[in-house]
C-alpha positions in Angstrom: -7.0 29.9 3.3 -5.3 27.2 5.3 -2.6 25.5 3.9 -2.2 21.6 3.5 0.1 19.6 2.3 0.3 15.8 1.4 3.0 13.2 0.6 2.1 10.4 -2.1 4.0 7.3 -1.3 5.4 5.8 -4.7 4.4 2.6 -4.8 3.5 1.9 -8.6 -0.2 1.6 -9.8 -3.2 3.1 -8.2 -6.4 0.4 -8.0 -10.2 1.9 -7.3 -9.4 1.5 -3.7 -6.8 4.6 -3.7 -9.1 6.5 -6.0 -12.1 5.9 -4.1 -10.2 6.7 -0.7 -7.3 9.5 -0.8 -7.7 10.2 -4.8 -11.0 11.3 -4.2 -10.2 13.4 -1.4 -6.7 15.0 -2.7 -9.6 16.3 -5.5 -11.9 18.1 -3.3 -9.0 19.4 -1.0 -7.4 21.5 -4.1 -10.4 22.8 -4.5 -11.0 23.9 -1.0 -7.7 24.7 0.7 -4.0 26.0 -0.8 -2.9 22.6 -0.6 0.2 21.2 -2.1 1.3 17.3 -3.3 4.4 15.8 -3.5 5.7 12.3 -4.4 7.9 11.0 -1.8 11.0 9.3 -3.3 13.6 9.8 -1.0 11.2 8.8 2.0 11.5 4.9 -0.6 14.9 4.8 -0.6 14.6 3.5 3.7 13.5 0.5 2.4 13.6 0.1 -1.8 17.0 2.0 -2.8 17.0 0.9 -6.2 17.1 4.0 -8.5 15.3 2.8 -11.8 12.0 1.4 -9.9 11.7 5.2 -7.6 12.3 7.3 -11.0 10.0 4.9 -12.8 7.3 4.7 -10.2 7.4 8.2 -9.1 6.6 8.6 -13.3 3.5 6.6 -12.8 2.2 8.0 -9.9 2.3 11.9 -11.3 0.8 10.3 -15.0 -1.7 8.8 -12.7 -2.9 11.5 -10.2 -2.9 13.8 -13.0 -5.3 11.7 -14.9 -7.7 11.0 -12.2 -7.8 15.0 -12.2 -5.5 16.8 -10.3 -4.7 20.5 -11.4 -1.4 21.6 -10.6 -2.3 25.2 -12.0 -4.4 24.5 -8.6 -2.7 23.1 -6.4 1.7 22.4 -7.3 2.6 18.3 -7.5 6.2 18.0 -7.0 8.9 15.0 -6.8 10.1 15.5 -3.2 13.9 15.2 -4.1 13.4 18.0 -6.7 13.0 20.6 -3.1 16.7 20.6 -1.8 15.8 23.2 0.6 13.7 19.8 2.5 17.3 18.1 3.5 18.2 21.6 4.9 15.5 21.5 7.5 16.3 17.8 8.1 19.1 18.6 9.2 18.2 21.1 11.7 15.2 18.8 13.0 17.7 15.8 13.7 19.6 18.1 15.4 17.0 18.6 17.6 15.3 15.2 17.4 16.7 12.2 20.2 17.6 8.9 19.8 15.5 7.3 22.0 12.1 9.0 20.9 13.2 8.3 17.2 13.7 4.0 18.4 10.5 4.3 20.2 8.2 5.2 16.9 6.5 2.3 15.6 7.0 2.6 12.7 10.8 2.4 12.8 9.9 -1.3 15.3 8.4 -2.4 12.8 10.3 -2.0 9.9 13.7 -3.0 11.9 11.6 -6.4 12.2 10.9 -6.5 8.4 14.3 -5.5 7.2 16.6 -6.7 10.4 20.2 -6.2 7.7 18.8 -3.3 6.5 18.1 -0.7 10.0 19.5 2.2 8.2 20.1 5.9 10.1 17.6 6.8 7.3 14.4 4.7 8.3 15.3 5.7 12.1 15.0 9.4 11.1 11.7 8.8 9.0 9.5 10.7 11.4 12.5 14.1 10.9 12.4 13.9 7.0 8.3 13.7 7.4 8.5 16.4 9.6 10.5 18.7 7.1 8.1 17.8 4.3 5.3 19.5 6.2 7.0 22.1 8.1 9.2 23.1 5.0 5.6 24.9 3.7 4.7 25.7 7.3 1.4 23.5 6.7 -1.4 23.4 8.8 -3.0 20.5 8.3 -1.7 17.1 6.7 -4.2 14.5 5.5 -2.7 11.2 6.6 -4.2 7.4 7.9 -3.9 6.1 11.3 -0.9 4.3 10.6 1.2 7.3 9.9 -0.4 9.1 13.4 2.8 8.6 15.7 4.6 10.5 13.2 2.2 13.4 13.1 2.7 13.5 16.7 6.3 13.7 16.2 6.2 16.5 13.8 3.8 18.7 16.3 6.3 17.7 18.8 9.5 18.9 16.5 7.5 22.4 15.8 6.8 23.0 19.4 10.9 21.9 20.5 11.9 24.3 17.6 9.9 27.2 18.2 10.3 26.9 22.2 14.1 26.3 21.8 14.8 29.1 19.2 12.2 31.5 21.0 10.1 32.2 18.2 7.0 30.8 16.6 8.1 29.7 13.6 6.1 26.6 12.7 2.5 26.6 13.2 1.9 23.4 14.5 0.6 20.7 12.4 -3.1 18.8 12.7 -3.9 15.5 11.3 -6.6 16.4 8.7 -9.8 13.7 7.7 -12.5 15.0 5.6 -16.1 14.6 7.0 -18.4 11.9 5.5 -17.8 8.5 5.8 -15.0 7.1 3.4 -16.1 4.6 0.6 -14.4 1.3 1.5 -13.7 -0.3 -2.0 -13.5 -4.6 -1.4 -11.4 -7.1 -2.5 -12.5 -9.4 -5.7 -11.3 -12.3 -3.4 -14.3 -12.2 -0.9 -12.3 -9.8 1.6 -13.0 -6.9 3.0 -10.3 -4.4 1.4 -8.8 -4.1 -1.9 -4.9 -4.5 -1.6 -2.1 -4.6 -3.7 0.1 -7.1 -1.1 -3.8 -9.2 -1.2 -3.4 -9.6 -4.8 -7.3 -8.1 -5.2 -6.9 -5.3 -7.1 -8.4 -3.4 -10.0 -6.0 -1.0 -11.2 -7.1 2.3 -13.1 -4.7 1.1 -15.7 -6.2 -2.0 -16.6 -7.7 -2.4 -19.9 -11.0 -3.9 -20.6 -10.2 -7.3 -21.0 -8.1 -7.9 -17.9 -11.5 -6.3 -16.1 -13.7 -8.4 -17.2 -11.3 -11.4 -16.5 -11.0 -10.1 -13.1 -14.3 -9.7 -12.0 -15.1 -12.9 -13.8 -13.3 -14.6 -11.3 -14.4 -13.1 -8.2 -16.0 -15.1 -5.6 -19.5 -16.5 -5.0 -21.6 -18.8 -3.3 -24.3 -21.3 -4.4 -26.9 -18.3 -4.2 -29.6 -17.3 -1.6 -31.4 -20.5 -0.7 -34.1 -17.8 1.2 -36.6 -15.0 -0.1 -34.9 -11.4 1.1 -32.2 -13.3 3.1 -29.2 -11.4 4.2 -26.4 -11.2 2.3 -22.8 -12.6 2.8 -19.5 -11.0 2.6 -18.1 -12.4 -0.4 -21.8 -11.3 -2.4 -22.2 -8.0 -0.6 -18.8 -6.7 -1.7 -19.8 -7.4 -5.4 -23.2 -5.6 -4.3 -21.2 -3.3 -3.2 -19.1 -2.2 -6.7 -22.8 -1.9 -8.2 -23.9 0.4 -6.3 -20.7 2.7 -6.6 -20.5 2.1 -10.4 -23.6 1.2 -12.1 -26.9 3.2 -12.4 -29.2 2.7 -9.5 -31.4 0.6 -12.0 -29.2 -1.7 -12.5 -28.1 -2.5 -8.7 -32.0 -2.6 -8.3 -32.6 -5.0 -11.3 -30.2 -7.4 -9.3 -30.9 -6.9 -5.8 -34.4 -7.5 -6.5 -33.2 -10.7 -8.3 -31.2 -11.7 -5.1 -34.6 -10.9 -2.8 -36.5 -13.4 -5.3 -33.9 -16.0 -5.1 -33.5 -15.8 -8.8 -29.6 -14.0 -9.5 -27.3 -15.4 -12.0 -24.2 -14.8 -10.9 -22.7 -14.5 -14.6 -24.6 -12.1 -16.0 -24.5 -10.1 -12.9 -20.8 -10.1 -13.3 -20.4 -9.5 -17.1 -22.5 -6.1 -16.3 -20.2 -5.2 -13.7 -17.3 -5.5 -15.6 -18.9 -3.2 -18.2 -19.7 -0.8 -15.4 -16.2 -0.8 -14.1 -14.8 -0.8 -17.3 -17.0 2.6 -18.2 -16.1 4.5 -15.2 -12.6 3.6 -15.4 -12.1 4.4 -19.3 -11.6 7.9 -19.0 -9.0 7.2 -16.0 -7.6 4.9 -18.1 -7.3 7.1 -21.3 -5.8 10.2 -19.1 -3.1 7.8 -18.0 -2.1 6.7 -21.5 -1.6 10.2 -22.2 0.3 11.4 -20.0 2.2 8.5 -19.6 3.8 8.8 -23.2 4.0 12.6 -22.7 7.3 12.7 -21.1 8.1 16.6 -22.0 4.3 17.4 -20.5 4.9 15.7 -17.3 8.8 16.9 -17.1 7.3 20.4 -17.3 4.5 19.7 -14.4 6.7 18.4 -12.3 9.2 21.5 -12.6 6.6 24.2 -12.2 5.6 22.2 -9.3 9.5 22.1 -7.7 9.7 26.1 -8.4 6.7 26.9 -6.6 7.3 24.2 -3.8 11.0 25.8 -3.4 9.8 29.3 -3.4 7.5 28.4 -0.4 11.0 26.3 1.2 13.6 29.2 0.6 10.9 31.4 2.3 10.8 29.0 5.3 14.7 28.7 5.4 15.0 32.5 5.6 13.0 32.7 9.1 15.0 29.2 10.1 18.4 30.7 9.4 17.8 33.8 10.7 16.5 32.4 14.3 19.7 29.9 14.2 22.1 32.1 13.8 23.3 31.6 10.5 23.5 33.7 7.7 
């Protein structure tokens, strides 16, 4: 079975856009590949090095992905700094790794530009520390989106300079992994295309059923179709759109048929979508509860998850080591 591993960036709440996009797909890859998940806290720390908001979202983020169904007696979930062995390698990659290919990365450009008095040595090695987090486990395949690309390319190209400089094939080398199928683009309550926390759009699986309803309450509309089966525009397709991912196929039917006739109500179509959201979001909602105030649970999942994550790392380190020279 071939192995895959995935990072989880901790940035606080997850909305029905992350659950519908890599949620979703972390769930079918535990069951289809030995696959592994860690949250990346010291990958935060390049541009957020404030201790209480990683612990505390790196917190949320386990209670959350465990709620929306993740089985670590399936697949391990680990906090990346609990995997010493990780800074090991990174060291060894940077020792290999050049300045100039490290400036040259994107994302470092771009980051520099956002953060000019804070261009730490840390967010130009980003791409090395990425690179130990897969080839720690000797992965084979990393889910990741197009912006994190360039650094995929860096890590095959860290593999390949390791194994061709130490003379041995140590690291398979790593491929960019998308499921097939189109992905479900979840849109923004504001009329945009994409839900977004920096947008301001979201629907987070943590909200209760009040702040729903008040959300979706407020989404945007127009004066209505002014035409008999006239096309519909952006800001009424993306509440379209939530229907037909939430409701029961009745119910988008009962108001698509009222849009053809020129006959929807805006507000009742929205007070049953925020019943709809709120239904498919309750259990979500209940799982994070619980494991939110179930500190001991979530210490213990996280541990099991750092013994069998450092069991695969020390086994890595071994063959590293050995091919280095060191004992």
């Amino acid at each position: 079975m071939e192995k895959v591993i995935s990072g989880i960036r901790p940035t606080g709440n997850l909305h029905l856009g992350n659950y519908f996009g890599a949620v979703k797909n972390f769930l079918r890859m535990q069951e289809d590949y030995d696959s592994m998940f860690f949250i990346a806290d010291w990958h935060s720390l390049t541009t957020h090095p404030n201790p209480e908001n990683i612990q505390k979202n790196a917190r949320i983020i386990l209670a959350e992905y465990l709620a929306c169904g993740l089985k670590p007696e399936l697949s391990p979930i680990y906090i990346q700094s609990d995997v010493k062995e990780v800074l090991e390698l990174y060291l060894f990659l940077n020792m290999n790794a050049y300045l100039g290919e490290l400036e040259r990365t994107t994302s470092f450009k771009d980051k520099a530009r956002k953060q000019p008095n804070n261009v730490n040595a840390g967010l130009l090695t980003y791409p090395t520390l990425m690179a130990a987090d897969i080839l720690i486990h000797r992965a084979e395949k990393v889910p990741v989106g197009k912006d994190q690309e360039q650094n995929m390319e860096m890590a095959r190209k860290f593999a390949k300079r390791f194994n061709h400089t130490y003379g041995e094939e140590i690291f398979p080398i790593p491929q960019s992994f998308s499921f097939s199928g189109e992905m479900i683009k979840i849109p923004g309550l504001d009329g945009s295309g994409k839900m977004g926390k920096s947008e301001g759009n979201c629907i987070y699986l943590k909200d209760d059923e009040k702040t729903i309803k008040k959300k979706v309450m407020k989404a945007v509309t127009d004066g209505g179709p002014s035409s008999l089966n006239s096309e519909k525009p952006e800001v009424i397709q993306n509440l379209f759109t939530f229907m037909e991912i939430v409701s029961s196929p009745d119910t988008f039917e009962y108001f698509n048929d009222k849009w053809n006739s020129c006959e929807i109500r805006y507000g009742d179509m929205k007070k049953q979508l925020a019943e709809d959201i709120n239904k498919y979001c309750a259990p979500i909602r209940e799982g994070i509860e619980y494991y939110s105030n179930n500190d001991a649970l979530l210490d213990r999942i996280a541990k099991e998850g750092a013994e069998k994550a450092r069991e695969s790392a020390q086994e890595t380190l071994k063959l590293v080591r050995k091919v280095i020279g060191f004992k």
